[in-house]
C-alpha positions in Angstrom: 82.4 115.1 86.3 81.4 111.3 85.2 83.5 108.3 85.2 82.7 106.8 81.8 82.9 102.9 81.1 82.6 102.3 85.1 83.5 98.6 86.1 86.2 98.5 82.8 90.1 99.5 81.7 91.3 102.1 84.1 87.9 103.2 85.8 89.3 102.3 89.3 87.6 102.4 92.5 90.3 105.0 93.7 88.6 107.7 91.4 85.8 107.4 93.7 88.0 109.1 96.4 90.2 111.2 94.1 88.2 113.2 91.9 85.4 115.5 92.8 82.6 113.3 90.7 78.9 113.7 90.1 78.0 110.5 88.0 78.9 107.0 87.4 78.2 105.5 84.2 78.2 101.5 84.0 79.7 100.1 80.8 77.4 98.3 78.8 79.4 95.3 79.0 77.8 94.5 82.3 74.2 96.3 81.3 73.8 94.4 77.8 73.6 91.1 79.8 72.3 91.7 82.8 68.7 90.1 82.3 70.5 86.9 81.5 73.7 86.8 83.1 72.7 86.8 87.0 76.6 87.9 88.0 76.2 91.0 85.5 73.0 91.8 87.0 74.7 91.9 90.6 77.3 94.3 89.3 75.1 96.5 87.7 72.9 96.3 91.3 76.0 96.9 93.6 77.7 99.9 91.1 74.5 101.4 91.2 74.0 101.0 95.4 78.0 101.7 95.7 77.1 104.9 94.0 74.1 106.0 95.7 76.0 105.5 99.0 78.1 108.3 97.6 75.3 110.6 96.2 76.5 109.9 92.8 74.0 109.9 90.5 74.1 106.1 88.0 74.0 106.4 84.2 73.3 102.7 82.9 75.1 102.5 79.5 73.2 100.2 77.2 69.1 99.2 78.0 68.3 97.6 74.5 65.2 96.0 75.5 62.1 96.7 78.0 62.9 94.0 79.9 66.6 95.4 80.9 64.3 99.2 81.3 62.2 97.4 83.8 65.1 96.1 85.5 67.5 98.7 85.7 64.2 100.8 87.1 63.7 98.4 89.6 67.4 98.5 90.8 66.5 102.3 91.2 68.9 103.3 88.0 69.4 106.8 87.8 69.2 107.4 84.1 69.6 105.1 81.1 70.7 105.0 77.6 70.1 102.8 74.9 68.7 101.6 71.5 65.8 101.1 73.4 65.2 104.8 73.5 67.0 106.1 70.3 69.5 105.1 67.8 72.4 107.6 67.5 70.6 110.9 65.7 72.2 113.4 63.5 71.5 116.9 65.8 68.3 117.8 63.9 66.8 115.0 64.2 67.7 114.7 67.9 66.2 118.2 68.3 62.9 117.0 67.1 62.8 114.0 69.0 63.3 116.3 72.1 60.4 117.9 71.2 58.1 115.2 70.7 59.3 113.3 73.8 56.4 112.0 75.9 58.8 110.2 78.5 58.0 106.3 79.2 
């Protein structure tokens, strides 16, 4: 079970207790920013820690750029989505991306 949009609307810290999750994911509002807002890169740091400390596994909505990558790598970051790695693909196309994958 994930808590989708983490840090935003009704993603409240009492899920953390409440439901039986496995992931985290935080809202791109705070990840979009993070290289140049230092208070959104703090969040994104602290959800991610916060998470770990309850062997939840991070999903970091939003990495648009190698620079937020690298950062989000070196906050120790889960797993990340983005436009850095892919564009929304139609389910053929996705299945031939997975097959040419080489990683990063």
């Amino acid at each position: 079970i994930s808590v989708d949009d983490f840090g935003t609307g009704y993603s409240s810290l009492v899920y953390l207790r409440q439901l039986p999750l496995d992931t985290l994911k935080v809202d791109i509002t705070f990840v979009r920013n993070m290289c140049k807002n230092e208070q959104d890169s703090i969040i994104v740091n602290s959800i991610i820690q916060l998470a770990h400390n309850l062997s939840l596994t991070v999903v970091a909505e939003g990495a648009e750029d190698l620079q937020t990558v690298e950062a989000l790598e070196k906050m120790n970051c889960d797993e990340v989505q983005g436009f850095y790695f892919s564009k929304p693909l139609e389910t053929d196309v996705f299945n031939e991306f997975c097959s040419n994958w080489k990683g990063r």
